[in-house]
C-alpha positions as CSV (number, residue, x, y, z in Angstrom):
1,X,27.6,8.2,-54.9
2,X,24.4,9.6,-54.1
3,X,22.8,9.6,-50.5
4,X,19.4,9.1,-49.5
5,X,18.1,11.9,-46.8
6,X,15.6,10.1,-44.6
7,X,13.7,12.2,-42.2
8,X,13.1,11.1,-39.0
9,X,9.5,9.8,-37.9
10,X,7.9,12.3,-35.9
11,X,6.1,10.1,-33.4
12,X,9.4,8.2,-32.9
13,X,11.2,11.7,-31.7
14,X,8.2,12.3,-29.1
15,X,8.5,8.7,-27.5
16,X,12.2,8.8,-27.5
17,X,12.0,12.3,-25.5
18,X,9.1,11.2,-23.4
19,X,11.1,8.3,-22.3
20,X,14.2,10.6,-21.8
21,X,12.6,12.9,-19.9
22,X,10.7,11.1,-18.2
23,X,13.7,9.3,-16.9
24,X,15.4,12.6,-16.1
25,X,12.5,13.4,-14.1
26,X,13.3,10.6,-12.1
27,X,16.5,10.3,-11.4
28,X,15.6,14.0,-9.8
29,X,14.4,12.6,-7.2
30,X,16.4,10.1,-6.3
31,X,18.7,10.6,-3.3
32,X,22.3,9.5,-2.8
33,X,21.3,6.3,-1.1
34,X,19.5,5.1,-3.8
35,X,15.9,6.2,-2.2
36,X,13.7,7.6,-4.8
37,X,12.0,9.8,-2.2
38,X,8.4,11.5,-2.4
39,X,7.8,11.8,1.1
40,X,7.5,15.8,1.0
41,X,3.8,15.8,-0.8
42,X,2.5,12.6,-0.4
43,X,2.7,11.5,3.5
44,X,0.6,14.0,5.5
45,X,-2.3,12.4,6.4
46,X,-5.6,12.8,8.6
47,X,-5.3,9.7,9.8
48,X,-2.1,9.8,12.0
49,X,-3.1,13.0,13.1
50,X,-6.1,11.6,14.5
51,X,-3.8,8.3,15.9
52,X,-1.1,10.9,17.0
53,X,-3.6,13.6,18.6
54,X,-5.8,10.6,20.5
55,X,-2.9,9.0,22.1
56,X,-1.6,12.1,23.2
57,X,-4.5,12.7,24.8
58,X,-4.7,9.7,26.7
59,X,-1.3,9.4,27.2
60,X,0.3,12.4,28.7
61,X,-2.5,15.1,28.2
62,X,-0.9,17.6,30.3
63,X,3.0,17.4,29.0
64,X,1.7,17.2,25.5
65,X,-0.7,19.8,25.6
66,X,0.8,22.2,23.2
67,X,0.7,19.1,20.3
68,X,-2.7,18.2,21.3
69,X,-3.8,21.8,20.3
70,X,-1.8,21.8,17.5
71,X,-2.6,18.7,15.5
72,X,-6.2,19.9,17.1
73,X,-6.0,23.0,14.5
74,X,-4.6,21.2,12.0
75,X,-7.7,18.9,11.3
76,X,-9.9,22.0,11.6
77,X,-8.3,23.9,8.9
78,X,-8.1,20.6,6.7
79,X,-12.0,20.0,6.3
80,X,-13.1,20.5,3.4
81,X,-16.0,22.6,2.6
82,X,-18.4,20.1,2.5
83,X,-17.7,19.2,6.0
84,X,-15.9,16.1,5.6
85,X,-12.3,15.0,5.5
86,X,-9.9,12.8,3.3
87,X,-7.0,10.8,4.2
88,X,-5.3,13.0,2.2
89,X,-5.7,16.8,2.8
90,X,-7.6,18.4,-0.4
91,X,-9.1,15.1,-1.3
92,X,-12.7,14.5,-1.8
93,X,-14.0,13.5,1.6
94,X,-13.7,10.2,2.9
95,X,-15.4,8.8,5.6
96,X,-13.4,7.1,7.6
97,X,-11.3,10.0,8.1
98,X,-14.1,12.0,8.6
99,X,-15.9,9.3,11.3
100,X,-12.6,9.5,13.5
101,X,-11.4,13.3,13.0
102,X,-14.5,14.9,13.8
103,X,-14.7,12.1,17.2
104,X,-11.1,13.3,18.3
105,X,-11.9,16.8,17.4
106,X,-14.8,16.3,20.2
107,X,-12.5,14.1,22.5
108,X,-10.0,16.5,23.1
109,X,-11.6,20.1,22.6
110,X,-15.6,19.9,22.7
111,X,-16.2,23.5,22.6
112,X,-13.9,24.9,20.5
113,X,-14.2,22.5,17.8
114,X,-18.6,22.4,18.1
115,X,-18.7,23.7,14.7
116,X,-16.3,21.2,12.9
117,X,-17.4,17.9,14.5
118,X,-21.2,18.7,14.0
119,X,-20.4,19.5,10.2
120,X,-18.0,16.4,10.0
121,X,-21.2,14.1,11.6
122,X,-23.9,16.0,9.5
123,X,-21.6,14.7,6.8
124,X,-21.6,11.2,8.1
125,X,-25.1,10.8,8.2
126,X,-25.7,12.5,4.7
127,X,-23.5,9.6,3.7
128,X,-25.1,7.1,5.3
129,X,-23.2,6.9,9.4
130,X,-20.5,4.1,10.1
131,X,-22.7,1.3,8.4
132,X,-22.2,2.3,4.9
133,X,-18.7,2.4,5.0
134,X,-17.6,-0.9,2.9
135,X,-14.6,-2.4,5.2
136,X,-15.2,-3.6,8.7
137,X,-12.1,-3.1,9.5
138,X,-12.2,0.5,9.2
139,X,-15.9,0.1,10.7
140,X,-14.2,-1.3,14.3
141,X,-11.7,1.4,14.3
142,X,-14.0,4.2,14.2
143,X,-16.8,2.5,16.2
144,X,-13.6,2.3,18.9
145,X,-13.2,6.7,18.6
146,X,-17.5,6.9,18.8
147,X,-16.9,4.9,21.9
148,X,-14.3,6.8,23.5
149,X,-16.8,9.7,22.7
150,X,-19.6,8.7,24.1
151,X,-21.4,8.5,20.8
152,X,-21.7,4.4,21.6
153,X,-22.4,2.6,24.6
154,X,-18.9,0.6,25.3
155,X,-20.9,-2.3,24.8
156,X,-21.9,-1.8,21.4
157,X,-18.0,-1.7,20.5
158,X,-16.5,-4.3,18.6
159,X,-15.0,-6.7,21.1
160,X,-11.2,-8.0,20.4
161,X,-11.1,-11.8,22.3
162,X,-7.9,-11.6,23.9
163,X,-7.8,-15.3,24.9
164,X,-7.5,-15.9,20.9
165,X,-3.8,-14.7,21.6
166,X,-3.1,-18.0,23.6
167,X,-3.4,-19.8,20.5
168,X,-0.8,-17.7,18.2
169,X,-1.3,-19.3,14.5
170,X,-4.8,-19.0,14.6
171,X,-4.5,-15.4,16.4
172,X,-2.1,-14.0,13.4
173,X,-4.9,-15.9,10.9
174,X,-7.9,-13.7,12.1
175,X,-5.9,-10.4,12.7
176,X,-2.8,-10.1,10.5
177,X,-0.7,-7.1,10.6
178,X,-3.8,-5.8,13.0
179,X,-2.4,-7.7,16.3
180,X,-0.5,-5.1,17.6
181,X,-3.4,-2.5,17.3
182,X,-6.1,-5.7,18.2
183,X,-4.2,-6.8,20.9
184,X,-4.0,-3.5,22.6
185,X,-7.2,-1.8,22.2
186,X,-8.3,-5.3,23.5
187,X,-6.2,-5.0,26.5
188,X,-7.5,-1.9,26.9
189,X,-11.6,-3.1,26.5
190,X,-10.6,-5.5,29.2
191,X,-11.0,-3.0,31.8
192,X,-13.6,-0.6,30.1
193,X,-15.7,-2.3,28.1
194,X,-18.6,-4.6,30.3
195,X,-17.8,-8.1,29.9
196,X,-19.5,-11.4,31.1
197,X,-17.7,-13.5,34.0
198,X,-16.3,-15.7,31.3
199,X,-15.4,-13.2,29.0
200,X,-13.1,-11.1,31.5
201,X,-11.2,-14.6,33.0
202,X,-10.5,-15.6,28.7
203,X,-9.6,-12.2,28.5
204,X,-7.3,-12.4,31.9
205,X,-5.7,-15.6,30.5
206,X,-5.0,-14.4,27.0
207,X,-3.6,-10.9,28.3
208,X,0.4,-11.9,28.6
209,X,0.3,-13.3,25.5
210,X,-1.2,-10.4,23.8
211,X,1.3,-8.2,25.4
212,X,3.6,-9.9,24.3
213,X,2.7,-9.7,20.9
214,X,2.9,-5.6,21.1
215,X,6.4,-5.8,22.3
216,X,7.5,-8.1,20.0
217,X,7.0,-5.6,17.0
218,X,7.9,-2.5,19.0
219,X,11.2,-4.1,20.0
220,X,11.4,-5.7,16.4
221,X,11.5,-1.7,15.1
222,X,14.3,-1.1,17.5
223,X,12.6,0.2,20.7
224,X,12.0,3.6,18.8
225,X,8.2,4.1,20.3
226,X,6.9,3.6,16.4
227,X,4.9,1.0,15.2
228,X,5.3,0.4,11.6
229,X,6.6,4.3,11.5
230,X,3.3,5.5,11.1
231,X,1.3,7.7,13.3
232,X,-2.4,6.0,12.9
233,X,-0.7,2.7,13.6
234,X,1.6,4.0,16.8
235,X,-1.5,6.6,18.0
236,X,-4.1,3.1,18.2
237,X,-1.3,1.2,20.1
238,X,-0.3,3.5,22.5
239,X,-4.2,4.8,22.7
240,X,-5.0,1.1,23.6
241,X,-1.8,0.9,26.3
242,X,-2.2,4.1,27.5
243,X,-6.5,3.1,28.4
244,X,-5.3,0.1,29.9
245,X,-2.7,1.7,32.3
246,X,0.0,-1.2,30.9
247,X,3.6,-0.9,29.4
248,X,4.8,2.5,30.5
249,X,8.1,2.0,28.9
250,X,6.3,1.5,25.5
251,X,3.8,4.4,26.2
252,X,6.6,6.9,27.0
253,X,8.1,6.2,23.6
254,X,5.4,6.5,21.6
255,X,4.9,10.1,23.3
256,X,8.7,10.8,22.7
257,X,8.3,9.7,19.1
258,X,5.1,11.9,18.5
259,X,6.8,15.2,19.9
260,X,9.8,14.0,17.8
261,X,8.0,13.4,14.3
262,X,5.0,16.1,14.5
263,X,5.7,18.5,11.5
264,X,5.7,22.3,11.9
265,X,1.9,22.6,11.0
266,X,0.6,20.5,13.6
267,X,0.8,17.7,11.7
268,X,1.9,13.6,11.7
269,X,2.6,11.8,9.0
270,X,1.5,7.8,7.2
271,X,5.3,6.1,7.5
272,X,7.6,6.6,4.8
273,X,7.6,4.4,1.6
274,X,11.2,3.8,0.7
275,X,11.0,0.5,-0.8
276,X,7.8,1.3,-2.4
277,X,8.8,4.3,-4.4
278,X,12.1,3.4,-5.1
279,X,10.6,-0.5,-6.7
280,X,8.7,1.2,-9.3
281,X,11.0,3.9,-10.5
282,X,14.1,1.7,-10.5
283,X,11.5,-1.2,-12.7
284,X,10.3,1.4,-15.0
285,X,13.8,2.7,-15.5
286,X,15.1,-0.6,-16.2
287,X,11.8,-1.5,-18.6
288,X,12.9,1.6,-20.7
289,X,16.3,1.1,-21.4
290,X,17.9,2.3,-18.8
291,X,19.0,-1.1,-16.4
292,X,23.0,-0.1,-17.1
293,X,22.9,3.2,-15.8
294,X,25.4,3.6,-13.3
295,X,22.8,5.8,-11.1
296,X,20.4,2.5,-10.4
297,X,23.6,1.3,-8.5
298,X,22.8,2.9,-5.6
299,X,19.2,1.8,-5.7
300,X,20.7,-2.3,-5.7
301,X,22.7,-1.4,-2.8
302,X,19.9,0.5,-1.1
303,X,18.0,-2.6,-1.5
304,X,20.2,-5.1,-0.6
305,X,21.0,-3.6,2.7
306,X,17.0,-3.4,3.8
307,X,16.3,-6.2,3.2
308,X,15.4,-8.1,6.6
309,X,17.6,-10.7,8.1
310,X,15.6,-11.6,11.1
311,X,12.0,-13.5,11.6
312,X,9.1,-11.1,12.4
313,X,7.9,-13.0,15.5
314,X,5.0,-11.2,15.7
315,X,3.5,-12.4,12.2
316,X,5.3,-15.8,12.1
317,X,7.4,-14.2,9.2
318,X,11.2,-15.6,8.3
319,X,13.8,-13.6,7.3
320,X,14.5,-12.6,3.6
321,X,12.2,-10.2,3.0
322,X,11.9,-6.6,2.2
323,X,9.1,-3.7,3.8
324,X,7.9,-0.8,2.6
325,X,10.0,1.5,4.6
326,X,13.4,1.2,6.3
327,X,15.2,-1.7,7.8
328,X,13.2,-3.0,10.3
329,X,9.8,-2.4,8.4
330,X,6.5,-4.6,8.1
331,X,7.1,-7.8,6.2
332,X,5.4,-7.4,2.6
333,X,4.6,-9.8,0.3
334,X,4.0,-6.8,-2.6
335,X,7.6,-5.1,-1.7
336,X,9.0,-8.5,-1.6
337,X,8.3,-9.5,-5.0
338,X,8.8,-6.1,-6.9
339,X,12.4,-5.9,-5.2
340,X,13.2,-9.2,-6.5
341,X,11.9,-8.2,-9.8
342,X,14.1,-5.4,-9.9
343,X,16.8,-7.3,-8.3
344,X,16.9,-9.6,-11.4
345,X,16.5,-6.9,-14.1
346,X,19.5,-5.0,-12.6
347,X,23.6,-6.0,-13.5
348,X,26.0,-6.7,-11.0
349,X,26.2,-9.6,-8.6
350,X,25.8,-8.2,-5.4
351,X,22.3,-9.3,-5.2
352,X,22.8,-12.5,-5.7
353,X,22.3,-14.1,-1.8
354,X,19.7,-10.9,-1.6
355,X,17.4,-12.8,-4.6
356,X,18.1,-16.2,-3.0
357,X,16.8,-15.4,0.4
358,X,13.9,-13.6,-1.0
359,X,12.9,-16.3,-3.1
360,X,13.1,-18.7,-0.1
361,X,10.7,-16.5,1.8
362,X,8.0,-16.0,-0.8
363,X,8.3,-20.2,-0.9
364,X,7.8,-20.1,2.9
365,X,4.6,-17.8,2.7
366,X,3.0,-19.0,0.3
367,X,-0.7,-20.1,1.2
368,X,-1.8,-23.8,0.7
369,X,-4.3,-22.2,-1.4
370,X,-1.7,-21.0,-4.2
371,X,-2.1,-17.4,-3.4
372,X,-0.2,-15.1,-1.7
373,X,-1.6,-12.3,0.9
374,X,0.7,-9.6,3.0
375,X,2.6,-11.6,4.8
376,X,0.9,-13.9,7.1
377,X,0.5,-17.4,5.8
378,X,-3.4,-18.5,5.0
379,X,-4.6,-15.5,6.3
380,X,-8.3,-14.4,5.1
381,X,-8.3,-10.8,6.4
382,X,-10.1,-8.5,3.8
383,X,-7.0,-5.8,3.9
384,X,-4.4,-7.8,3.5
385,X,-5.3,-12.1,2.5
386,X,-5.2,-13.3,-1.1
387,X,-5.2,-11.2,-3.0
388,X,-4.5,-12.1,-7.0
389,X,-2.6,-8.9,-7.6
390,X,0.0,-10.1,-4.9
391,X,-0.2,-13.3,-5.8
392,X,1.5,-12.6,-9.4
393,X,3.7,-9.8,-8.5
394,X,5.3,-12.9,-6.6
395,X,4.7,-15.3,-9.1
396,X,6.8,-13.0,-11.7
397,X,9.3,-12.4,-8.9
398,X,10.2,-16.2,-8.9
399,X,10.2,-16.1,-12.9
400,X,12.7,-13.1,-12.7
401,X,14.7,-15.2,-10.8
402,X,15.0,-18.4,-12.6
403,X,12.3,-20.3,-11.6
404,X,10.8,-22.7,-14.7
405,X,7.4,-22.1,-15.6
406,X,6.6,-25.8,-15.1
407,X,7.3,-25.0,-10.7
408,X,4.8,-26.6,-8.8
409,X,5.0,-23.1,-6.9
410,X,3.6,-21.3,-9.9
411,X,1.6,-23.7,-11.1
412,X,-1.1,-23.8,-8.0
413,X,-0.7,-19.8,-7.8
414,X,-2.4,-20.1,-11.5
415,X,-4.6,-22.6,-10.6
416,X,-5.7,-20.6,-7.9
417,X,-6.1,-17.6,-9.7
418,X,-8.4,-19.0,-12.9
419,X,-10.2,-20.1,-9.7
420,X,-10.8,-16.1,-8.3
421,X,-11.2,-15.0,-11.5
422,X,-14.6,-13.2,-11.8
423,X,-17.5,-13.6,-14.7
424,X,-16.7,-10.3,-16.3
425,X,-13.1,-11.3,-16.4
426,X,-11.7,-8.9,-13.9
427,X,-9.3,-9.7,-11.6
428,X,-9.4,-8.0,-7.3
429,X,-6.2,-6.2,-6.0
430,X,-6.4,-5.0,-2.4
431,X,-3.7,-2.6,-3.0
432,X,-4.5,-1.3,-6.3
433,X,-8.1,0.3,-7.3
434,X,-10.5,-2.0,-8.7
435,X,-10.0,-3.7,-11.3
436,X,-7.6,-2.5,-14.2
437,X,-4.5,-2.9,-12.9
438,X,-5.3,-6.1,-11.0
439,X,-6.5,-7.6,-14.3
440,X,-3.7,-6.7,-16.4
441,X,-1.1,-7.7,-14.0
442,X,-2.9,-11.2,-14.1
443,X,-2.7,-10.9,-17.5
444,X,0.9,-10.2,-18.4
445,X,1.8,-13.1,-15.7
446,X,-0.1,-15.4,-17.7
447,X,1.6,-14.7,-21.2
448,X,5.0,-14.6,-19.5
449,X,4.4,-18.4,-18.6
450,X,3.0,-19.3,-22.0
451,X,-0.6,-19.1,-21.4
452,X,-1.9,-15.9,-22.9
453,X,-4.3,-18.5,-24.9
454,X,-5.9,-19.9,-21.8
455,X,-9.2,-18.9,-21.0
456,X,-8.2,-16.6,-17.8
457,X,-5.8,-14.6,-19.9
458,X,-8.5,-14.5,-23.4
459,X,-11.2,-13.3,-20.5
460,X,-9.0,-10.6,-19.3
461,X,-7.9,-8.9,-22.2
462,X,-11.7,-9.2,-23.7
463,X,-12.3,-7.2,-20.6
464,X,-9.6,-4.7,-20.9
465,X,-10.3,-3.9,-24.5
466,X,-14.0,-3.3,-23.6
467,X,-12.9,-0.9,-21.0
468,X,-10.9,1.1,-23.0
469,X,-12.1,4.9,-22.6
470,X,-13.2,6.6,-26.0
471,X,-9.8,8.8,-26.0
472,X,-7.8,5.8,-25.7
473,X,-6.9,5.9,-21.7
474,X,-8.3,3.0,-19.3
475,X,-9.3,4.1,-15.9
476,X,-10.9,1.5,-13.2
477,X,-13.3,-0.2,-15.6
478,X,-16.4,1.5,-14.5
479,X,-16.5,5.1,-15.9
480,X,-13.6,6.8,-13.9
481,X,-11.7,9.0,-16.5
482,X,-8.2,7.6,-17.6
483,X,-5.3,7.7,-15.2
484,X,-1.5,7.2,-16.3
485,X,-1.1,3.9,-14.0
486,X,-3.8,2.4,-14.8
487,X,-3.2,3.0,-18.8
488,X,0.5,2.1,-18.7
489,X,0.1,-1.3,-16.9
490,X,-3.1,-2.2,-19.3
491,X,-0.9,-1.2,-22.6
492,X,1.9,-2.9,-21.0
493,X,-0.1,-6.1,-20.3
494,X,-1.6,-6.3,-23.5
495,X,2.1,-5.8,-25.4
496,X,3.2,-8.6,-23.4
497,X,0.4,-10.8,-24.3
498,X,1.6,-10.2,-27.9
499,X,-0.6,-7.6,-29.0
500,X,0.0,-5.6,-32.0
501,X,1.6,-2.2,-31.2
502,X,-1.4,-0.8,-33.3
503,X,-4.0,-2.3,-31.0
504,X,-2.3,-0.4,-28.1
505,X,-1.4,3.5,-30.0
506,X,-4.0,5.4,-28.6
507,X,-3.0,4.5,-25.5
508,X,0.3,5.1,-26.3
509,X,-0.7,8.6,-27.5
510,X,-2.8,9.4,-24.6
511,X,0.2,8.7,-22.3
512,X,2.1,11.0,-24.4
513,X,-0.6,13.9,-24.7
514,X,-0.6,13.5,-20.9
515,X,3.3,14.7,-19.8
516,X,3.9,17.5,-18.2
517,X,6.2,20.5,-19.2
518,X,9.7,19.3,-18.7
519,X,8.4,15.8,-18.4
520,X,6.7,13.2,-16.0
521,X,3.4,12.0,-15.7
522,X,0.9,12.9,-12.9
523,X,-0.1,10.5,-10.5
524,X,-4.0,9.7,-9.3
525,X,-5.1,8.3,-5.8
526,X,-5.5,4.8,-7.1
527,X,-3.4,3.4,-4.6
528,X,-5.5,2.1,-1.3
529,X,-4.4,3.3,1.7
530,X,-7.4,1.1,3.4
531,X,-9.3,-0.9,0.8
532,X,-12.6,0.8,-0.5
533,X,-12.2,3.2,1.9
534,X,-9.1,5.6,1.6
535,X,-6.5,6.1,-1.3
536,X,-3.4,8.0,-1.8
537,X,-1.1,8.5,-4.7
538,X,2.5,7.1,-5.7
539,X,4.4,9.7,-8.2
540,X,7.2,7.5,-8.3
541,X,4.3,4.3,-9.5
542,X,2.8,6.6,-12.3
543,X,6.1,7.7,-13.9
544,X,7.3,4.1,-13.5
545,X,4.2,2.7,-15.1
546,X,4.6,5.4,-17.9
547,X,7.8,4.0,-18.5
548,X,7.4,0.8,-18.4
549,X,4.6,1.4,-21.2
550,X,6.6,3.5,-23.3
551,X,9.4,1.4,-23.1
552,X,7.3,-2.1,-24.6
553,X,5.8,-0.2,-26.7
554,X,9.0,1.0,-28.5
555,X,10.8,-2.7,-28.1
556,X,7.5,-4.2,-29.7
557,X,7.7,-1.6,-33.0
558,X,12.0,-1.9,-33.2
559,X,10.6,-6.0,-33.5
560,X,8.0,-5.2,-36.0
561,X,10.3,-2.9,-38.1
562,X,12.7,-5.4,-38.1
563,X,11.6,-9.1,-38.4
């Protein structure tokens, strides 16, 4: 008997070792409890340095002094050379973080930092001052730091109506996950900022209630003097508290927090992302083969034990859902849904009442609309509303869990989405840069319910295949070069809206060409920290999303091969 010698395709030993490896990689980082954990290079941040070094400042300027001169010399060696400053350190600058490092720079040491703040405003005004910066949000905040400056008149400072706080709904509707930091740089206006007659009684009446709202989170988060673990959140709080000469108890654990959580360099950092890197590297594993391993165990288990069993007063949030961080986190729509997605791609049964109670809290938070935003129900806020990225992680959340296609639930988040969609067939994420990823997320939630012929999903990938880069890569649709997240969730997309493998190769390919020695992919700042306005990157997103690619890819060529 004679045997046939078949040599082995070539391309197929390269994706089988990418996806290896690239799982290896991985699994590197996860920790015992399940956490895949990139907190060491990805979480110092301008921006709580600024929140930590202002509240300080206000706060307990004499105890603290030592910090306030440290986090002081940590923004001045951190601008970059064109005088400006990035959310990130070593980022081009950004100028939001440059608007409010170069004021607390001034705030707390005038003459020693002269040089710095007149380079970081130089750079302002070469890029157009506090008006051209494209979120009003970020707008108030820094207009708040001019004023404490003396660079506005108090009374050119936004204004935050603390007598909206005696009508809650419509109070968590116009501010969102804002109300703590509204409601205390408003308590704080009220006795700095000139107001009419009228204005300071509203603002007299609604005061309680806007206290109130403050100590609901921090006692939510366990008393610890964080809010939402994060330094620019906590430093605005206990910035406004500290102006308004309310809450000691809550001002003296901020301070105790900051002393604790500043790192050697004089640094603070943004809160740590648990949920959010641990989501898309246990989904990418699973997408590539590897659902079984034992290792993921730990991830479930991480998972089911964050995830929240008490109502978020504050936001007017149930129980069932999951945050970005740790156990007493910020309810998230986005976390919500990929955990559930992960959840239901995962063996074992422990999850079972974890994907139940999840499912009933995207069902209670769902907008009227259809859509879904953050967390607050029918919410418009520009940072954190509808958003149609959101709306169909959650949509494929309650798919992964079992709910028909046909669901009236799924059925207006659709309607509502061919409603957004725009004329060049692109579809918004607030989370995510504009507009690959938000379009091919809408796109592979559309073929997963049967629709890929509908006009949304035909618009979509007519957009995505005209945005493909010449060497194969997408970036954000309008000339950026080619990142790994944004071409492993447009080849993914387009696989699951039955594309042939061909169609997709040199994307394929380029995701390949782009691993580095030993394996892994590099991630890109494509994740926004503050929509429009500051970004940050996710390792654990871009070597899930390279998975996840690699992974269709070869499940869609095994079906070729063999039907």
């Amino acid at each position: 008997m004679t045997s046939v010698h078949v040599d082995p395709d070539p391309f197929t030993e390269v994706l089988e070792a990418a996806i290896a490896e690239g799982a290896e990689v991985l699994f590197g980082a996860q920790r015992d409890d399940g956490v895949f954990d990139y907190g060491e290079d990805s979480l110092t941040s301008t921006l709580g340095t600024v929140g930590a070094v202002s509240a300080l400042h206000f706060a307990d300027p004499v105890g603290s002094a030592d910090l306030i001169a440290a986090g002081a010399g940590w923004l001045r060696r951190t601008q970059n050379e064109d005088g400006g400053w990035a959310m990130v350190p070593g980022l081009p600058s950004e100028a939001g973080p440059t608007a409010v490092a170069s004021a607390v720079l001034h705030l707390v040491d005038p003459e020693g930092s002269a040089t710095p703040v007149a380079t970081g405003q130089r750079w302002m005004d070469d890029h157009g001052g506090l008006d051209a910066i494209p979120h009003p949000e970020v707008v108030s905040w820094c207009r708040q730091y001019y004023g404490f400056v003396g660079w506005l008149a108090p009374e050119d400072m936004r204004r935050f109506p603390l007598e909206l706080a005696l009508l809650p709904g419509l109070y968590r509707r116009l501010f969102d996950l804002r109300l703590p930091m509204a409601s205390a740089l408003g308590l704080a206006q009220a006795r700095h900022k000139p107001l009419t007659r009228l204005q300071r009684a509203l603002a007299r009446w609604g005061e309680p209630n806007a206290l109130k709202v403050v100590r609901q989170v921090y006692e939510h988060e366990g008393s610890t003097g964080a809010w939402c673990e994060n330094a620019w959140v906590t430093g605005l709080v206990c910035t406004g508290l500290a102006r308004a000469g309310l809450a000691p108890d809550m001002v003296a654990a901020a301070v105790g927090w900051f002393h604790r959580s500043m790192a050697p360099d004089g640094s603070w950092e943004t809160g740590p992302l648990d949920a959010a890197w641990t989501m898309y590297a246990a989904r990418g594993l699973a997408e590539a083969g590897y659902a079984g391993d034992p290792r993921l165990a730990a991830s479930v288990r991480l998972f089911v034990r964050i995830q929240q069993h008490r109502p978020f007063l504050a936001f007017g949030c149930p129980p069932g859902y999951w945050g970005w961080s740790g156990t007493e986190g910020w309810p998230s729509t986005l976390e919500t849904g990929e955990v559930l997605s992960v959840l239901c791609r995962l063996p074992g049964d422990e999850q079972a009442d974890a994907v139940r109670r999840g499912v009933d809290w995207l069902t209670r938070v769902q907008d009227t609309r259809g859509s879904w935003g953050l967390c607050v129900r029918n919410t418009k806020v520009a940072n954190s509303g509808p958003c149609p990225m959101t709306t169909v992680q959650a949509v494929d959340a309650l798919l992964d869990a079992g709910v028909p296609a046909g669901d009236r639930r799924v059925r207006r988040a659709l309607g509502w989405l061919a409603r957004v969609q725009s004329p060049e067939g692109t579809f918004e994420s607030v989370w995510y840069r504009h507009h690959t990823m938000g379009t091919a997320a809408v796109l592979e939630t559309f073929s997963r319910v049967g629709r890929a012929a509908d006009e949304p999903a035909r618009r979509a990938v007519a957009w995505l295949e005209r945005t493909r880069l010449p060497d194969g890569s997408w970036g954000d649709g309008s000339g950026a070069p080619g990142t790994v997240e944004e071409t492993g969730w447009a080849v993914s997309s387009l696989l699951a809206a039955g594309a042939d493998p061909a169609t997709v190769r040199s994307g394929v390919d380029w995701l390949l060409a782009r691993r580095r020695p030993g394996g892994g992919w590099p991630s890109e700042n494509v994740h926004e920290y503050v929509r429009f306005v500051s970004r940050y990157s996710n390792p654990a997103f871009a070597h899930g999303m390279a998975l996840r690619a690699l992974g269709r890819y070869r499940t869609a060529t095994r079906r070729d091969t063999t039907s």
